[in-house]
HTML snippet that shows the backbone in 3Dmol.js (N, CA, C, O; Angstrom):
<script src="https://3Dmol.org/build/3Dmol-min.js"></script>
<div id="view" style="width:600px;height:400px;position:relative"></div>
<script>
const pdb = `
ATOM      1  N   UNK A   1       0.831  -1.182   0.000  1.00  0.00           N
ATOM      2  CA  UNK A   1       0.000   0.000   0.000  1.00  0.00           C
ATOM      3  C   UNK A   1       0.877   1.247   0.000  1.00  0.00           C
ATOM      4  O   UNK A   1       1.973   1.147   0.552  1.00  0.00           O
ATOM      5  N   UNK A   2       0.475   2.595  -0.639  1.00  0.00           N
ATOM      6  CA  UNK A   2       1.526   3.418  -0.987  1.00  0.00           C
ATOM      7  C   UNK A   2       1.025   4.220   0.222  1.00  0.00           C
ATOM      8  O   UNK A   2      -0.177   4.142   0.476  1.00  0.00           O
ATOM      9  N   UNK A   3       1.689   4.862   0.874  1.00  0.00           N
ATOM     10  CA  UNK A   3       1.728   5.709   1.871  1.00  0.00           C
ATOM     11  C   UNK A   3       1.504   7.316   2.764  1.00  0.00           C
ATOM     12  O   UNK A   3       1.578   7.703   3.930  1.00  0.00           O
ATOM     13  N   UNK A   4       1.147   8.001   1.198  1.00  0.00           N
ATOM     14  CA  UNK A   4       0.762   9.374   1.679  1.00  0.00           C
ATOM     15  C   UNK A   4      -0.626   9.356   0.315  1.00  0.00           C
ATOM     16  O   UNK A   4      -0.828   8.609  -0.642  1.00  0.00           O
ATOM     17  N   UNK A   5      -1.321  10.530   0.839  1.00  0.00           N
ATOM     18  CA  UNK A   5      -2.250  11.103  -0.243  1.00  0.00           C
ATOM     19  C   UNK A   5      -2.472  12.380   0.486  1.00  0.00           C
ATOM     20  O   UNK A   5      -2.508  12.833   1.630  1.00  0.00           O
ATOM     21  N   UNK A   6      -2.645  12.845  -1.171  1.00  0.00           N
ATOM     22  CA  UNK A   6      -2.767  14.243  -1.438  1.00  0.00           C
ATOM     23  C   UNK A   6      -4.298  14.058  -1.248  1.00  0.00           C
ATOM     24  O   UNK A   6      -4.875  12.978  -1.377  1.00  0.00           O
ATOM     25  N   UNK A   7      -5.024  15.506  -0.853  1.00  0.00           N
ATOM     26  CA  UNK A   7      -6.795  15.758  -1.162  1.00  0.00           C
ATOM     27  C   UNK A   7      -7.033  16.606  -1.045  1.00  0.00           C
ATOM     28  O   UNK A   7      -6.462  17.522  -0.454  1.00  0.00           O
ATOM     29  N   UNK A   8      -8.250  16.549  -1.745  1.00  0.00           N
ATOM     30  CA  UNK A   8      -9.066  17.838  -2.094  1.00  0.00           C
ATOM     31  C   UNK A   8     -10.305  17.522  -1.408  1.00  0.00           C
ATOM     32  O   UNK A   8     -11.159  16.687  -1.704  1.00  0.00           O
ATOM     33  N   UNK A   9     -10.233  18.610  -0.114  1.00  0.00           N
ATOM     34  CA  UNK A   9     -11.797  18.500   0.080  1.00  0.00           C
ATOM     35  C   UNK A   9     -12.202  19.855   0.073  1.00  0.00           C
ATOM     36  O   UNK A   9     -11.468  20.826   0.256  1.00  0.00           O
ATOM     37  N   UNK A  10     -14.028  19.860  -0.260  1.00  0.00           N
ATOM     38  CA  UNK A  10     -14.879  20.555  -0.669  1.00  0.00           C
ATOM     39  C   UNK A  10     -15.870  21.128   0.806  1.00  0.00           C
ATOM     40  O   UNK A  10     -16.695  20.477   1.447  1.00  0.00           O
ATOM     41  N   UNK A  11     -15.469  22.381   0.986  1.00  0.00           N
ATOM     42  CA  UNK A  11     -16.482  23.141   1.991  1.00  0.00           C
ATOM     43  C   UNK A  11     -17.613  23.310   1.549  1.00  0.00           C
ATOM     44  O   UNK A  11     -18.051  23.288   0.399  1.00  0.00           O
ATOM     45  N   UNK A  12     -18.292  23.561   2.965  1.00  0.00           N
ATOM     46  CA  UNK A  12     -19.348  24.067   3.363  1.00  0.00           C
ATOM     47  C   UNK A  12     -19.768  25.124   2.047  1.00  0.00           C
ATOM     48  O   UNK A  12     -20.525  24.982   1.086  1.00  0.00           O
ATOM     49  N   UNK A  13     -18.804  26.345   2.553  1.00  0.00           N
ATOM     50  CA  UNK A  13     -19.018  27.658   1.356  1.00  0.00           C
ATOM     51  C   UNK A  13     -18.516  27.354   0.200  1.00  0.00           C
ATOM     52  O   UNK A  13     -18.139  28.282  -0.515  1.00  0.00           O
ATOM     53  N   UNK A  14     -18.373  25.800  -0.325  1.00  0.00           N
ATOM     54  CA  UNK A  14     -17.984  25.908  -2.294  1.00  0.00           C
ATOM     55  C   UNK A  14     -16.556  26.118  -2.319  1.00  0.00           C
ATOM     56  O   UNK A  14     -16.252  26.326  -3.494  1.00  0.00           O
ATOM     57  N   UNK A  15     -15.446  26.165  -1.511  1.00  0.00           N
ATOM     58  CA  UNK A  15     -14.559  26.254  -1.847  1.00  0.00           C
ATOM     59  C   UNK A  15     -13.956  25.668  -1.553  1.00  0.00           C
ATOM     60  O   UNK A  15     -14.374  25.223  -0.485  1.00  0.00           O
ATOM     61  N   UNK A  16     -12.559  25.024  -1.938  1.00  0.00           N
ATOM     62  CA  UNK A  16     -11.762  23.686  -1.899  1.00  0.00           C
ATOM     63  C   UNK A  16     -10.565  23.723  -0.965  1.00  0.00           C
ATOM     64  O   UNK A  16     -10.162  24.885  -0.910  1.00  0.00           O
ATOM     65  N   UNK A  17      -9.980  23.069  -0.357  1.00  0.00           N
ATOM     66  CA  UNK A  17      -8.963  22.940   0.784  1.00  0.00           C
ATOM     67  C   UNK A  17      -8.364  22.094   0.343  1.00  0.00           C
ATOM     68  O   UNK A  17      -9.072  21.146   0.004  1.00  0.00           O
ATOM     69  N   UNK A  18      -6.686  21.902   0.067  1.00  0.00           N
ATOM     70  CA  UNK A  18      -5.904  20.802  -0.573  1.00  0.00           C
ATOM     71  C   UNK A  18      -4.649  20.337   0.262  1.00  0.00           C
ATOM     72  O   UNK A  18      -3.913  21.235   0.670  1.00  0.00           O
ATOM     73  N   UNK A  19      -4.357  19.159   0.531  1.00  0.00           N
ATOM     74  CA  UNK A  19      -3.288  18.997   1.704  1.00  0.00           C
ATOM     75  C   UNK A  19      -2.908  17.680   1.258  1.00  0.00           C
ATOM     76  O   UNK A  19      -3.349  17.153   0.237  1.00  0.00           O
ATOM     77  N   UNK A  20      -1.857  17.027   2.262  1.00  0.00           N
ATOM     78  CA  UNK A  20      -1.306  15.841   2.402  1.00  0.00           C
ATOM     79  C   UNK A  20      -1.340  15.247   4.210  1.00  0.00           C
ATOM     80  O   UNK A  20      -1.258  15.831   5.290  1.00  0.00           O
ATOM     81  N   UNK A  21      -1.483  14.002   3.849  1.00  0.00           N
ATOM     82  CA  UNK A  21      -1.379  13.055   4.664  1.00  0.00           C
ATOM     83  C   UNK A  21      -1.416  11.451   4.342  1.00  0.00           C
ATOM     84  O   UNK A  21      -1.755  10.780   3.367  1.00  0.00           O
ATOM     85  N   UNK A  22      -0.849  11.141   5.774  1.00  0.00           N
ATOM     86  CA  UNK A  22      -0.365   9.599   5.771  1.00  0.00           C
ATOM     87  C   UNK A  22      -1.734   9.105   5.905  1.00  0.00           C
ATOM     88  O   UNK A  22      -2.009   8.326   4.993  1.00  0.00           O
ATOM     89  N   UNK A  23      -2.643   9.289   6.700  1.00  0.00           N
ATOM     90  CA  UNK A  23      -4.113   8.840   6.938  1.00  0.00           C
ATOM     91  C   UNK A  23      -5.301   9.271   6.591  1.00  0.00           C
ATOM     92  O   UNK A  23      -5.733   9.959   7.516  1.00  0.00           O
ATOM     93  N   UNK A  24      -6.246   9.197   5.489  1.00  0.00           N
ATOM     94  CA  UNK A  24      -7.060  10.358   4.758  1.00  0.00           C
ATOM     95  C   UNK A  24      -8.265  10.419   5.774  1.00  0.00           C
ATOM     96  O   UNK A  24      -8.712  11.503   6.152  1.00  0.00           O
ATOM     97  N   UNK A  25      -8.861   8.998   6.275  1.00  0.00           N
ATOM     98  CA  UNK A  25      -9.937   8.896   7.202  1.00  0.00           C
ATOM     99  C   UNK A  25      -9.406   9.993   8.153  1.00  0.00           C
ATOM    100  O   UNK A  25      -9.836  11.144   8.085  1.00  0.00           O
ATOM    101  N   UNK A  26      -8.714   9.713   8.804  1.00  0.00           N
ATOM    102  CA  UNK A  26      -8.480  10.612   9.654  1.00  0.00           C
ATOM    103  C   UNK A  26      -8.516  11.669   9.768  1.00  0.00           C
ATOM    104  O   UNK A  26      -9.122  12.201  10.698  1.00  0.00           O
ATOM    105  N   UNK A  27      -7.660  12.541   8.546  1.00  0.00           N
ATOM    106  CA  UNK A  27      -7.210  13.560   8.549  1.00  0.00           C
ATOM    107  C   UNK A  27      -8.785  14.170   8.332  1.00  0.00           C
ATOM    108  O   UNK A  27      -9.122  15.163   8.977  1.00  0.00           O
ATOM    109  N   UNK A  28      -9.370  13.765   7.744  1.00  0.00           N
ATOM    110  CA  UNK A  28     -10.596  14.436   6.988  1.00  0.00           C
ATOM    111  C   UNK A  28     -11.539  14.473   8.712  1.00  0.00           C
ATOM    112  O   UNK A  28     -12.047  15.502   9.155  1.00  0.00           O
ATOM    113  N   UNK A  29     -11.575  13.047   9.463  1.00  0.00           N
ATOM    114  CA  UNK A  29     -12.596  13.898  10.491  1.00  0.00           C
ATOM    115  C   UNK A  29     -11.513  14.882  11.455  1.00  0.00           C
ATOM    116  O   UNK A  29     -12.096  15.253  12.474  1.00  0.00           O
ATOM    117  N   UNK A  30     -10.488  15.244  11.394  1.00  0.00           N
ATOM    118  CA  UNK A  30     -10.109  15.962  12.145  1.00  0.00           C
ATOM    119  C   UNK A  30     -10.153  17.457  11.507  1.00  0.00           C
ATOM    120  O   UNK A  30      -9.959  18.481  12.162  1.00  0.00           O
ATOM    121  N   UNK A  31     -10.444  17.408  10.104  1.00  0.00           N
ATOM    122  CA  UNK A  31     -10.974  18.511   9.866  1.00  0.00           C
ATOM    123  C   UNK A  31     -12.483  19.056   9.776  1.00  0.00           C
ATOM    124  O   UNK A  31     -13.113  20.045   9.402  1.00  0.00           O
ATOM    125  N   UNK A  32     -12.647  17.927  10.293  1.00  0.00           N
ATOM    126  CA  UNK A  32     -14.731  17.902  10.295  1.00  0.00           C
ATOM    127  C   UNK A  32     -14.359  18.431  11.768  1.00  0.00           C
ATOM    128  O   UNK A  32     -14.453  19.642  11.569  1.00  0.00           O
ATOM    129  N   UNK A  33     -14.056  18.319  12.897  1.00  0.00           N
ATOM    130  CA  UNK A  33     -13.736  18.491  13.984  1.00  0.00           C
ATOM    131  C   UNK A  33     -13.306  19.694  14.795  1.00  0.00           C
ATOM    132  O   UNK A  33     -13.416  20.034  15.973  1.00  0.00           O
ATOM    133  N   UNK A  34     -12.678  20.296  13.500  1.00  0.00           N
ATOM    134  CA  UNK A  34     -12.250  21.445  13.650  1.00  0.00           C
ATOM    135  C   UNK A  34     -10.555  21.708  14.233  1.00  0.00           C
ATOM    136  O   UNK A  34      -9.903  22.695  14.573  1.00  0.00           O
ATOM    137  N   UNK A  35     -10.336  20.431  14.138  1.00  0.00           N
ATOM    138  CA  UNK A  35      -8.662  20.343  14.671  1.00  0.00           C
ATOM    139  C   UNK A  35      -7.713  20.109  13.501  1.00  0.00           C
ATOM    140  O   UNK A  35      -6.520  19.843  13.646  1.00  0.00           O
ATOM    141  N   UNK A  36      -8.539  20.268  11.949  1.00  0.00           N
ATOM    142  CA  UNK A  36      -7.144  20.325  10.822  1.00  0.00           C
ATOM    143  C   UNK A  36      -6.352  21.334  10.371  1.00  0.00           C
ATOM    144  O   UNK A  36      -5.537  21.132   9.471  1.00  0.00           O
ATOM    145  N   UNK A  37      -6.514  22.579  10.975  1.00  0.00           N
ATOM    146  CA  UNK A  37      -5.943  23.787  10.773  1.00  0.00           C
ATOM    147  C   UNK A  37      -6.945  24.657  10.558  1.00  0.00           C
ATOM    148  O   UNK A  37      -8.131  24.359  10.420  1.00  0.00           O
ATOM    149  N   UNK A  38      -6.222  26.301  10.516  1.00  0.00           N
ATOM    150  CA  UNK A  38      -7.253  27.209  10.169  1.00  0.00           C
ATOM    151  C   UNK A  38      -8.175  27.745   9.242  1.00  0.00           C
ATOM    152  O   UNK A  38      -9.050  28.580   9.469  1.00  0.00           O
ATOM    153  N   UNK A  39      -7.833  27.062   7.937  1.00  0.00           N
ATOM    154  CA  UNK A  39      -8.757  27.253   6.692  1.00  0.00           C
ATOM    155  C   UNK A  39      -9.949  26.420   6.906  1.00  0.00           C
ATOM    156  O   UNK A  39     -11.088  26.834   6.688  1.00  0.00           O
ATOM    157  N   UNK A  40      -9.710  25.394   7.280  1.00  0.00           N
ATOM    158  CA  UNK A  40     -10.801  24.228   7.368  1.00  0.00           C
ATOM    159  C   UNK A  40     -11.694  24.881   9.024  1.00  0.00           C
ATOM    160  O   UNK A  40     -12.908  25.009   8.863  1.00  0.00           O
ATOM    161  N   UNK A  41     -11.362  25.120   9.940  1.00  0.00           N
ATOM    162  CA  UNK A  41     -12.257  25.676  11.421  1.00  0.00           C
ATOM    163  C   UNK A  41     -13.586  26.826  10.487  1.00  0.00           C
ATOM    164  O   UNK A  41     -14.803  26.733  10.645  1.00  0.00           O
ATOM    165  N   UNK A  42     -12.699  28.064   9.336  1.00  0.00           N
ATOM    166  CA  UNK A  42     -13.182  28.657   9.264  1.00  0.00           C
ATOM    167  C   UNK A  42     -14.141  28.466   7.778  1.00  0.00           C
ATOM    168  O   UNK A  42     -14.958  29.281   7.347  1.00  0.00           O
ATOM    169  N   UNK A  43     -13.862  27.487   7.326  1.00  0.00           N
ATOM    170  CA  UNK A  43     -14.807  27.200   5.551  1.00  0.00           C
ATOM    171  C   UNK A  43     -14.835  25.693   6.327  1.00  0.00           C
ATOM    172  O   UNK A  43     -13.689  25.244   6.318  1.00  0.00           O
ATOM    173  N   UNK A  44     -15.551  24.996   6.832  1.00  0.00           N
ATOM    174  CA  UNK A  44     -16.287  23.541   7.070  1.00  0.00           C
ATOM    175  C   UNK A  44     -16.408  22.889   5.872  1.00  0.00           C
ATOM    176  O   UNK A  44     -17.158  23.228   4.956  1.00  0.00           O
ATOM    177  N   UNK A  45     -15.348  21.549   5.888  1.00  0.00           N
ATOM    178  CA  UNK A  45     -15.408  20.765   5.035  1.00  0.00           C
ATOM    179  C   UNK A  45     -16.751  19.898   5.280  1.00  0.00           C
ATOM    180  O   UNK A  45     -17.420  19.792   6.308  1.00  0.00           O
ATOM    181  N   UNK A  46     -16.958  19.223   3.807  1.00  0.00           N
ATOM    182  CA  UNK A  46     -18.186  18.444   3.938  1.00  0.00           C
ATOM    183  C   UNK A  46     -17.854  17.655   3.221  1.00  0.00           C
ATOM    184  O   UNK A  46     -18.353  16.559   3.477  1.00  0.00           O
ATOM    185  N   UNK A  47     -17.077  17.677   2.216  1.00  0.00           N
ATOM    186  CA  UNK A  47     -16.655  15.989   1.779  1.00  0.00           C
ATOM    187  C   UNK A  47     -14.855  15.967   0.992  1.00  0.00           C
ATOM    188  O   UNK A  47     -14.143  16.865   0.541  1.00  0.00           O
ATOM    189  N   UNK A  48     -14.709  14.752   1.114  1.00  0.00           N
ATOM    190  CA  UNK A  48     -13.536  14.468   0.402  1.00  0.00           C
ATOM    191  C   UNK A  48     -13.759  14.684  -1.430  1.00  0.00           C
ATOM    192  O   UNK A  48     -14.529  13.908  -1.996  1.00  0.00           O
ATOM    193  N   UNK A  49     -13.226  15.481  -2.027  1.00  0.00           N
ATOM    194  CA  UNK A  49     -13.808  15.631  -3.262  1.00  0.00           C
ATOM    195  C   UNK A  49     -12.569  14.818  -4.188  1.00  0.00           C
ATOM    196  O   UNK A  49     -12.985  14.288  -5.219  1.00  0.00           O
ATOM    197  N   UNK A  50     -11.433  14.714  -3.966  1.00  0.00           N
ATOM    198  CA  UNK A  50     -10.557  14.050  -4.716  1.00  0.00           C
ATOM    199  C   UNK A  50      -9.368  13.680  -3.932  1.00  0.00           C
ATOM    200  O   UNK A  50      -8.951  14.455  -3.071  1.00  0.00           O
ATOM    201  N   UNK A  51      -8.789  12.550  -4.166  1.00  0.00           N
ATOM    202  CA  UNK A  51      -7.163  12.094  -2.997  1.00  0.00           C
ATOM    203  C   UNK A  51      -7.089  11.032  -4.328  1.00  0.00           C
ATOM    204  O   UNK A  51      -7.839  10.313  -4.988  1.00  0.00           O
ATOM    205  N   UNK A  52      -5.636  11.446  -4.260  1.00  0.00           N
ATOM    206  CA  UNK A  52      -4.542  10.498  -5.111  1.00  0.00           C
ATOM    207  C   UNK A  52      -3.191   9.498  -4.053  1.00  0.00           C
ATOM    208  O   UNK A  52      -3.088  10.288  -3.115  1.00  0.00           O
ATOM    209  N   UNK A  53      -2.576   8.770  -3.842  1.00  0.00           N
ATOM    210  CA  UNK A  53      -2.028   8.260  -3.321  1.00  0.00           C
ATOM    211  C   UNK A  53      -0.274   8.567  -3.794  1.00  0.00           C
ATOM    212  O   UNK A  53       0.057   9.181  -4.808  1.00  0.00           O
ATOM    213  N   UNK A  54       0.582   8.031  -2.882  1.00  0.00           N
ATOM    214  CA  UNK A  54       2.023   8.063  -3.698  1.00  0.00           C
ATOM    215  C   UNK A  54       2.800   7.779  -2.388  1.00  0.00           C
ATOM    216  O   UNK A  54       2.569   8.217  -1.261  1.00  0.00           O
ATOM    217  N   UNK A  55       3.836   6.890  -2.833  1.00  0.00           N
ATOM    218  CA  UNK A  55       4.909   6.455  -2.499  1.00  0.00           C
ATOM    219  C   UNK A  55       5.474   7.023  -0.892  1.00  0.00           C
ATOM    220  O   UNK A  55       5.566   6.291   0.094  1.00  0.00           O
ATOM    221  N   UNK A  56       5.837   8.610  -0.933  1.00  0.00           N
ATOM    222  CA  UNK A  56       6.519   8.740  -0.734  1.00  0.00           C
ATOM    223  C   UNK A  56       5.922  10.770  -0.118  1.00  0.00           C
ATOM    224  O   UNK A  56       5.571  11.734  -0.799  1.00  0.00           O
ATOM    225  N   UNK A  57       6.078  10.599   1.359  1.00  0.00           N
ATOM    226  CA  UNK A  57       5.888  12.129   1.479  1.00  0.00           C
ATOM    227  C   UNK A  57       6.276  13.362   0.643  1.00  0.00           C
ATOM    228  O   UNK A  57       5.536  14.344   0.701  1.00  0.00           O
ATOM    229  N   UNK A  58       7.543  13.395  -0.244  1.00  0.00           N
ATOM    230  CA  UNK A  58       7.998  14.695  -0.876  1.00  0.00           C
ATOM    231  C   UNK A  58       7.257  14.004  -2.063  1.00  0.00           C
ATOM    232  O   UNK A  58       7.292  14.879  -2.928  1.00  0.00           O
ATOM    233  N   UNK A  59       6.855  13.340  -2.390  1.00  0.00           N
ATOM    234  CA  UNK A  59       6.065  12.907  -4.019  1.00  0.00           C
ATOM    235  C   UNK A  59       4.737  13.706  -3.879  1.00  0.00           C
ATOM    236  O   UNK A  59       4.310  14.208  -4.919  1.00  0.00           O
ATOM    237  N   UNK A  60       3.786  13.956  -2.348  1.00  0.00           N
ATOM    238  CA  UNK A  60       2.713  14.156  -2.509  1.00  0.00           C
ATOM    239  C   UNK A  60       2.625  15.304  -2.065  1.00  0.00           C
ATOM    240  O   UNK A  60       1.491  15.784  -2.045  1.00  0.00           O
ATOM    241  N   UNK A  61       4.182  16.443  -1.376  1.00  0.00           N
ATOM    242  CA  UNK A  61       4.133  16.978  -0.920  1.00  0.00           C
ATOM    243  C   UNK A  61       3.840  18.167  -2.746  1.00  0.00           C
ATOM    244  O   UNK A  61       2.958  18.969  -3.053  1.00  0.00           O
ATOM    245  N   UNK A  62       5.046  17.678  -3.463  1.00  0.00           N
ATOM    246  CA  UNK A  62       5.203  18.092  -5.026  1.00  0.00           C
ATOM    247  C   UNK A  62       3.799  17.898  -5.246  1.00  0.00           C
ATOM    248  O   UNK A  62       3.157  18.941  -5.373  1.00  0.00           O
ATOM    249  N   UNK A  63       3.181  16.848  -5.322  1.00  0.00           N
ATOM    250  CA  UNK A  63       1.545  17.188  -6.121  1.00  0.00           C
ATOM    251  C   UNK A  63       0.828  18.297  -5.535  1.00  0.00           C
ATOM    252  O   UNK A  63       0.327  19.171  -6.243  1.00  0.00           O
ATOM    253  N   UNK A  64       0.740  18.306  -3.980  1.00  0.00           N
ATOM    254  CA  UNK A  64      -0.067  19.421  -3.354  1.00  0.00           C
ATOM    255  C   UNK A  64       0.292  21.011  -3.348  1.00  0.00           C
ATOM    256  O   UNK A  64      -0.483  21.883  -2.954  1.00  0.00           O
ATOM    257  N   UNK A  65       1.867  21.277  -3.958  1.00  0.00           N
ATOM    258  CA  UNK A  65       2.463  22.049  -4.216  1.00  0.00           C
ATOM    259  C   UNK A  65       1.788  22.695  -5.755  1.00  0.00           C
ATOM    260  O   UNK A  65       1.570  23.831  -6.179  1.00  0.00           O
ATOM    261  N   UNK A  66       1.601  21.258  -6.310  1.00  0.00           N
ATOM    262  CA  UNK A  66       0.969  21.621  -7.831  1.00  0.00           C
ATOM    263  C   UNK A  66      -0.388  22.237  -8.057  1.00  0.00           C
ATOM    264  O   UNK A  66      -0.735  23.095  -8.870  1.00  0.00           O
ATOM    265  N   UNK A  67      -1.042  21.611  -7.172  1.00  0.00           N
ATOM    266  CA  UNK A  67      -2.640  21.357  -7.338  1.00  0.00           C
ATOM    267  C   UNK A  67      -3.195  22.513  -6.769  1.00  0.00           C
ATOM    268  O   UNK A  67      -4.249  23.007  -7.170  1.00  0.00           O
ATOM    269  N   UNK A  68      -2.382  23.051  -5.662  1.00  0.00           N
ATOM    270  CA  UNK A  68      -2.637  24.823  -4.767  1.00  0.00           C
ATOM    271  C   UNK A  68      -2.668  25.858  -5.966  1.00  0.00           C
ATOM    272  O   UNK A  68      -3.661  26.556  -6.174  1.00  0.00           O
ATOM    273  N   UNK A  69      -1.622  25.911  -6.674  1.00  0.00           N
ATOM    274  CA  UNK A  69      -1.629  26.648  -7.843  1.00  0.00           C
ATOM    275  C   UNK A  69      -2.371  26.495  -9.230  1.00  0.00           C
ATOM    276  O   UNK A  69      -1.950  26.699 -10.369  1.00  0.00           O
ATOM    277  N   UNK A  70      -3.484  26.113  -8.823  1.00  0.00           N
ATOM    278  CA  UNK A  70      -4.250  25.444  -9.631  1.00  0.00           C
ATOM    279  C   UNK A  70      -5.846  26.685  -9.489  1.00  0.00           C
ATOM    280  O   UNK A  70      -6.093  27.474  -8.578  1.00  0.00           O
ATOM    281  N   UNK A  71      -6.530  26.446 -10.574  1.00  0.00           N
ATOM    282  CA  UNK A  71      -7.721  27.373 -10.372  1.00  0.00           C
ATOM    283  C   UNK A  71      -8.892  26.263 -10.265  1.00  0.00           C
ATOM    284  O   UNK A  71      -8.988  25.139 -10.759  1.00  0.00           O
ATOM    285  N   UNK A  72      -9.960  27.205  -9.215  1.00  0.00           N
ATOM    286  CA  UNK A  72     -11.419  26.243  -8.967  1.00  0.00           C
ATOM    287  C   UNK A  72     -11.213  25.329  -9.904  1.00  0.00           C
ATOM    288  O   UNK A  72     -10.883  24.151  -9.773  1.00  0.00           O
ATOM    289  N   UNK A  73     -11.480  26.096 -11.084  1.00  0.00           N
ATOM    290  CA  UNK A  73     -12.070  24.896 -11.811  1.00  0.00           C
ATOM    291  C   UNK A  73     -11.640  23.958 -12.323  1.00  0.00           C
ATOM    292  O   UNK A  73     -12.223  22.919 -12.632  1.00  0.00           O
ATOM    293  N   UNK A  74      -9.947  24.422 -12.532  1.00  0.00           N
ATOM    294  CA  UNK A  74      -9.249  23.226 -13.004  1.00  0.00           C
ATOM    295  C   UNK A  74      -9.194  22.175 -11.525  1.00  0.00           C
ATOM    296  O   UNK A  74      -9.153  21.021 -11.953  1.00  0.00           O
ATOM    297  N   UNK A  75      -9.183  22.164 -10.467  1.00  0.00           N
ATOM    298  CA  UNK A  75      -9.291  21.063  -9.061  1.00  0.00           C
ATOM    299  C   UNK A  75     -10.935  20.532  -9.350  1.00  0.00           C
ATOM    300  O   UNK A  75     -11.391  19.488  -8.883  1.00  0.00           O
ATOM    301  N   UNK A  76     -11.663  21.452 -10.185  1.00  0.00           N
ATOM    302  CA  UNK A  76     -12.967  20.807  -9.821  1.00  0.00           C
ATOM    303  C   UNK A  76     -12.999  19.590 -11.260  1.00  0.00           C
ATOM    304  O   UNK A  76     -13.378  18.420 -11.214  1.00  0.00           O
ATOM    305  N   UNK A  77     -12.500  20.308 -12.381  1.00  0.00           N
ATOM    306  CA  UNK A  77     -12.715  19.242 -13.516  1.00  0.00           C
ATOM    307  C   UNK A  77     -11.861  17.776 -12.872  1.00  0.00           C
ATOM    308  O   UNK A  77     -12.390  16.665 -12.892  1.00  0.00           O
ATOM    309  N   UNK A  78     -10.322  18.066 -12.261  1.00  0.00           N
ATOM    310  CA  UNK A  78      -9.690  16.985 -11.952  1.00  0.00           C
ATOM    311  C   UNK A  78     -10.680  16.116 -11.107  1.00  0.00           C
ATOM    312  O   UNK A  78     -10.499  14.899 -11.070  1.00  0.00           O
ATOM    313  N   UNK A  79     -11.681  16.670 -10.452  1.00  0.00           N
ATOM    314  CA  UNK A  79     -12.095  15.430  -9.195  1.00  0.00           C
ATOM    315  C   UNK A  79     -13.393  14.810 -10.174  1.00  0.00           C
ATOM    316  O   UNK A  79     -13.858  13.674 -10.088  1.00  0.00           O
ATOM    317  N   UNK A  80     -13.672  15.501 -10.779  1.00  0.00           N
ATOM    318  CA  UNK A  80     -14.920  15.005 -11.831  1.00  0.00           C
ATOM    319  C   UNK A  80     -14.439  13.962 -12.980  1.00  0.00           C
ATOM    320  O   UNK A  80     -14.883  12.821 -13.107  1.00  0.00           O
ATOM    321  N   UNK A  81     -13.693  14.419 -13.591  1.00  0.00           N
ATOM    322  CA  UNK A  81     -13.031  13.562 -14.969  1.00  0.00           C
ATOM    323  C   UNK A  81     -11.812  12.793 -14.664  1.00  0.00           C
ATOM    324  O   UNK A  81     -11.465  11.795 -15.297  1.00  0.00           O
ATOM    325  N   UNK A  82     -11.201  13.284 -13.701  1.00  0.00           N
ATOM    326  CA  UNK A  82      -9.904  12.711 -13.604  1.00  0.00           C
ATOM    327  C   UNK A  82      -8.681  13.307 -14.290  1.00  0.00           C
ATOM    328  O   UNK A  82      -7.633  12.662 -14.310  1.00  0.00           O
ATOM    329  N   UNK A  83      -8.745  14.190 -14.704  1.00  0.00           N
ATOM    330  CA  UNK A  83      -8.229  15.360 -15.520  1.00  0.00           C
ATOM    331  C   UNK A  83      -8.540  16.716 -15.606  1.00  0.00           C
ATOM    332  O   UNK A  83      -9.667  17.201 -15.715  1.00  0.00           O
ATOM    333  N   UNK A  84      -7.031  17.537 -15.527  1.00  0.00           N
ATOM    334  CA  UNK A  84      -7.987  18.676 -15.743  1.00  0.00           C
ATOM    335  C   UNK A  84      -8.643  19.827 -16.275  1.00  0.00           C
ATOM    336  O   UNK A  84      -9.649  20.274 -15.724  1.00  0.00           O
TER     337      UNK A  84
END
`;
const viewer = $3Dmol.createViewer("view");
viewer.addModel(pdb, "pdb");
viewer.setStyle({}, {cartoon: {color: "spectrum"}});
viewer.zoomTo();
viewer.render();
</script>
């Protein structure tokens, strides 16, 4: 099993939050929780909208590096089509 994933989850207010971690269940209710940092306390996630997997922490750290610089819509076509 590969070891980190990148994700995209989708707030409350329509707008997207993108990160890395070793555990996605997790990470995701600890941002339902209000303990995943400050973007997520203040825009309430409501679902996981896209997570890719990889090897290796600096592999997914580089995708989430990518995917931040990315516009709505291109993160929204990627979680829809798989492309973006």
């Amino acid at each position: 099993m590969k070891g980190w994933f990148v994700y995209i989850l989708q707030c409350k207010d329509g707008s997207f939050y993108t990160g890395v971690t070793p555990n996605l269940k997790r990470r995701f209710q600890e941002h339902k929780e209000g303990k995943g940092g400050k973007y997520t306390l203040e825009h309430k996630p409501i679902k996981i909208l896209f997570s890719e997997t990889f090897n290796t922490k600096q592999e997914a750290l580089n995708r989430e590096k990518q995917l931040k610089g990315w516009s709505h819509r291109k993160k929204e076509n990627l979680a829809k089509f798989g492309k973006p």
